[in-house]
N, C-alpha and C positions, 0 to 999 in steps of 0.2 A: 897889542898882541893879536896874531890870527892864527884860527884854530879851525881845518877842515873837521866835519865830523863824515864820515864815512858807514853807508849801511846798507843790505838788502831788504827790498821790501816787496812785498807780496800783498799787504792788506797795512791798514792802522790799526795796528792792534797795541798792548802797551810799551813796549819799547819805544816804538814809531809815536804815542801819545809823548810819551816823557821827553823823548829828541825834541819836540816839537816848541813844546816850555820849556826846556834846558835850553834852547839856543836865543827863543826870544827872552828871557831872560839874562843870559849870558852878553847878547848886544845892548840892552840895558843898561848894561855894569862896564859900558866899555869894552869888550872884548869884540873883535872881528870875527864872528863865527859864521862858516858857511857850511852847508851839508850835501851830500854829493851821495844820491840815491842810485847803486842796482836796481836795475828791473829787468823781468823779461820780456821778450817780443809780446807777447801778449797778453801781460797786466800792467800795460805804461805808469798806473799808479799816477792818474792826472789829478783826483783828490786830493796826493801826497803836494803834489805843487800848488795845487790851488791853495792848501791850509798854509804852507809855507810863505807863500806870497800876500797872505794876509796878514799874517804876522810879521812884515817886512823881513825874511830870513833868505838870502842869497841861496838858492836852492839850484842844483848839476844835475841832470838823468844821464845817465851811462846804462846802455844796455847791457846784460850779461845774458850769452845764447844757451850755456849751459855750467853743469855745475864746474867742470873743468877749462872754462875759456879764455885760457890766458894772452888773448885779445886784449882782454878788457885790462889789463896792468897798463898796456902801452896807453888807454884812454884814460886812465887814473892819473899817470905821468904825465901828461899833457895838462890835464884839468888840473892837477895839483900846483903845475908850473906857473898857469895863469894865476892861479889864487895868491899863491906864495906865499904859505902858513908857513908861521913859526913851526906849531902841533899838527901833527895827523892824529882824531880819535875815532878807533874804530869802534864798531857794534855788531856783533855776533859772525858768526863762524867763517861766510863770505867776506866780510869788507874786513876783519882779521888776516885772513891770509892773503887777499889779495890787495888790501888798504896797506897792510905792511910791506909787502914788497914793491909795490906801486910808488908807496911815499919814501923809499932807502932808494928807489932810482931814479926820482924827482932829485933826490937831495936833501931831503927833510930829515935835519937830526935828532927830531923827537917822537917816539909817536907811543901812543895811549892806547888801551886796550879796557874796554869796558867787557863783563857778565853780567849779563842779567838773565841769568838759570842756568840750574844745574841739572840737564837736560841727559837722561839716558845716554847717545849716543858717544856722548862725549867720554863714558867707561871705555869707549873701544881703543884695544891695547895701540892701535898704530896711530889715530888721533890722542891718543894721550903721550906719546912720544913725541909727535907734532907739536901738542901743546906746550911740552916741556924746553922745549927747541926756541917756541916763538917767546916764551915766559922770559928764558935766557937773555936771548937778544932784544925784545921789548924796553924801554924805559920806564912803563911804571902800568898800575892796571886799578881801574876802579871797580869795585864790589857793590851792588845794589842793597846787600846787605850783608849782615857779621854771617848767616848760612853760607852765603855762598862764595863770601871769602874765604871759610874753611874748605870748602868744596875745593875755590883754585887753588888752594895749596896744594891740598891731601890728595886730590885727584889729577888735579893738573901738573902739579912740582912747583907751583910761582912759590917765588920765597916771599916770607911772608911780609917784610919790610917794602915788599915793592906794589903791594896793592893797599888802597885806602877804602873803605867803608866811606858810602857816598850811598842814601838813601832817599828814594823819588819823594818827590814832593807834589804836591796836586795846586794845580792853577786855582785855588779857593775861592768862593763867593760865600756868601752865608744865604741859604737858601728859604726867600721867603716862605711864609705857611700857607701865602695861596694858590703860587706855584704848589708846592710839595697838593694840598688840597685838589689843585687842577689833574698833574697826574695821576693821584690814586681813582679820582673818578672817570677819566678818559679809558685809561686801560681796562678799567671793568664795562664801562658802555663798550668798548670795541669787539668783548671777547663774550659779550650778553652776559654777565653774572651783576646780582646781585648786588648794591650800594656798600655793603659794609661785610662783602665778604673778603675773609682772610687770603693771603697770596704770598706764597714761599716761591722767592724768585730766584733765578738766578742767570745770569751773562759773561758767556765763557762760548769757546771754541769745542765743537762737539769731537773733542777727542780723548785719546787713554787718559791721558795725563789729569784730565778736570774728575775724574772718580763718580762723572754722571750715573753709572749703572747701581752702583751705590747708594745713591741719593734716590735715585726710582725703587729699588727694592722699602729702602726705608720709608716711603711715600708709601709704600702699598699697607703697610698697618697704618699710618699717619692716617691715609685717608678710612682706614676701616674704624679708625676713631673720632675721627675729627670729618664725617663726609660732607660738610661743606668747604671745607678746605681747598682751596688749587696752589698747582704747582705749574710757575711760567717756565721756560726756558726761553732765552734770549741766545741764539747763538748759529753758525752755521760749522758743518767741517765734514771730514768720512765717516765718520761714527751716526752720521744722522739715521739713517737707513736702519742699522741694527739697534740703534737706544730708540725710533718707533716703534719696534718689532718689541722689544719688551716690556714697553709700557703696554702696548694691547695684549701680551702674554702675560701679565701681571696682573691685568683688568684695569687698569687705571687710568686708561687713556680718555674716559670722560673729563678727569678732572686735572689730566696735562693739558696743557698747551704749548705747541715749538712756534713760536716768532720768526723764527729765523735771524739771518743777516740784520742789526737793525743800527742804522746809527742814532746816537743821541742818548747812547746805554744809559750816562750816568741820570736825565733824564728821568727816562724809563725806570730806573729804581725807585722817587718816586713813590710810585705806586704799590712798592712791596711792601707787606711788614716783615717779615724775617729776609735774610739775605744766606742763601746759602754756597758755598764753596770747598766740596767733598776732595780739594785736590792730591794726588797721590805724589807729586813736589811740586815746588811752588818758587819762583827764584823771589818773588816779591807779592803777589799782586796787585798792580795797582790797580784794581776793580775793587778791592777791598778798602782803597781810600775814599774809592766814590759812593761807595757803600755808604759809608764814615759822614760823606758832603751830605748825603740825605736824610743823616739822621735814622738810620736801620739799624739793629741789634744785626750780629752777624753768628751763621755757625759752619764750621770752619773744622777744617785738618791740623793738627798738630805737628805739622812739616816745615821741613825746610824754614823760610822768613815768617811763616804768619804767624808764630808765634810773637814775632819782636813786631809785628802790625796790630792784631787783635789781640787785647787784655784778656785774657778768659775769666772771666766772672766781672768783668766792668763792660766792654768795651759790645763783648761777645760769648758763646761758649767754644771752646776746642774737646776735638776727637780725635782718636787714634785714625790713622787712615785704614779705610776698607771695614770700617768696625760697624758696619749698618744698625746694630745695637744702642752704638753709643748716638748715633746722629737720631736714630728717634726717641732718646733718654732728653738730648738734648732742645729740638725739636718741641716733645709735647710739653716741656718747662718753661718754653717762651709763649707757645698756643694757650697754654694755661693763665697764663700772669700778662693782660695788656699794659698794665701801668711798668712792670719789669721791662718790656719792650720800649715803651717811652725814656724810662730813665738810660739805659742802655744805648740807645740812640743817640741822646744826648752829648754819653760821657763819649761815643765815637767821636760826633763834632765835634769836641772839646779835645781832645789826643791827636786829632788831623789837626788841629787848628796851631797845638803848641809845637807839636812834634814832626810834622809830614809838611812841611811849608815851603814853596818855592825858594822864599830868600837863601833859608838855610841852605836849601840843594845849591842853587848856583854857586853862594857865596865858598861853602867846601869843594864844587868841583873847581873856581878860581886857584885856590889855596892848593890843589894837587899841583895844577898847570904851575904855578909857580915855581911848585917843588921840585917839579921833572923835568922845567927847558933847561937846556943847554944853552 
């Protein structure tokens, strides 16, 4: 069997992570999978190749000029020609509409249709009429999780026999104690604090969606309580500008820190003892598994997937989104209790390990592929 997978990409962030294991896995298992990356003129996305080529994964750059470039079908149809997949699967909103019509004028009678979030824009009446259209004539659709398979239905129209529940799995290692020991102490020599000071971190894209503003208000009592406390932020995006302007308006800004862009996030976890992610929806996160690899208690939104990721009261705790109340309830409960942090850590390893595992991902995206070629 071969299977294009199809996507836009702009950065590696988690979609682009999970593509990257789902396909060398997938070659693994015998499948012929290749991936055939959007990009624009100028974020060629040479990272995105280099990662692919290490992981032996047949990897296409097709440029796309803009959002409307229907250019770029004719070079989908060519590239799909050469490939000559049984499957087209595409990945979010671009290589959906134009992975689908690109691979019906190749000639490909199958093609796939992955969500991974349930992404605001997507409420708008003329894209959800869109969606309802491609649902139709699609052959089948994988759901990153049971939220956002409700979402394609209720929001989108897919019926609901035609998409499978297929949950990321994380490329696992089991992370020595001197590793995990090396990061906690590097991140505090880099940033000058303290040997065994506490660090509420978190690694996410500085936009609406992650509930940052949230998370800094609730940090302003945290730290009026707890003042040796810091809080990292790992992350780049347009919000950075205005969430510095509140944390100096807050007063808190001795004891943030913005990182920025940083690769090697799961890493960098590490060195956290809480993990935090105030997100206002959430299609999955898989930053919440790497959380998990590190051994970090997590606190978390009660949205969208991280309920079915984070246990609340094992794994982690959860909050209403936007509840600043509940995130420093939560917060001073883990600051409070070191040993609750360790065990909570733990039972995260132990839940990525049984439940969030590569095998299982590829093996049930196999079992769709089966069930949708023609």
């Amino acid at each position: 069997m071969r299977v294009a997978h199809i996507i836009k990409v702009t950065r590696i962030s988690g979609a682009e992570r999970h593509l990257l294991v789902l396909l060398k896995g997938l070659r693994e298992q015998g499948i012929d999978a290749h991936l055939i990356i959007l990009t624009q003129p100028d974020i060629p996305m040479d990272d995105m190749l280099d990662e692919a080529q290490q992981r032996d994964i047949p990897i296409h750059r097709l440029t796309i000029q803009r959002h409307y470039d229907l250019t770029v079908l004719w070079r989908i149809r060519k590239t799909l020609r050469e490939i000559q997949p049984n499957i087209v699967h595409t990945h979010l909103i671009h290589a959906d509409l134009f992975g689908f019509v690109g691979a019906k004028i190749a000639g490909v009678k199958t093609v796939i249709a992955s969500r991974h979030n349930d992404d605001d824009f997507r409420y708008h009446r003329v894209l959800r009429l869109i969606s309802r259209v491609m649902w139709w004539l699609t052959d089948g659709g994988i759901a990153i999780s049971g939220a956002i398979k409700d979402f394609t239905v209720n929001v989108e129209g897919a019926r609901e026999d035609k998409v499978d529940v297929v949950r990321y799995g994380l490329d696992y290692r089991w992370t020595p104690d001197d590793e995990l020991t090396s990061a906690y102490r590097d991140l505090r020599e880099e940033l000058g604090l303290e040997p065994d000071t506490v660090i509420i971190g978190m690694v996410n894209r500085l936009v609406e969606q992650k509930g940052i503003p949230y998370a800094l208000q609730a940090f302003q009592q945290i730290m009026t309580d707890y003042p040796q406390v810091h809080l990292v932020i790992a992350g780049d995006g347009p919000g950075a500008d205005t969430l510095k302007a509140q944390a100096n308006d807050l007063g808190i800004a001795s004891n943030v820190h913005w990182l920025g862009w940083r690769t090697g996030g799961q890493i960098l976890m590490g060195a956290f003892d809480i993990f935090l992610l105030p997100s206002l929806w959430e299609g999955f996160g898989l930053v919440l598994l790497e959380a998990m690899s590190r051994r970090i208690p997590i606190v978390a939104s009660a949205v969208s997937a991280i309920p079915e990721v984070v246990s609340h009261g094992e794994t982690g705790l959860l909050v209403p989104p936007r509840d600043v109340d509940g995130l420093i309830t939560a917060l001073r409960f883990l600051l409070d209790d070191r040993t609750l942090r360790k065990y909570m850590g733990l039972l995260g390893d132990d839940r990525l390990e049984q439940v969030f595992n590569v095998d299982q991902m590829v093996s049930a995206t196999i079992a769709v592929y089966q069930k949708r070629l023609k």
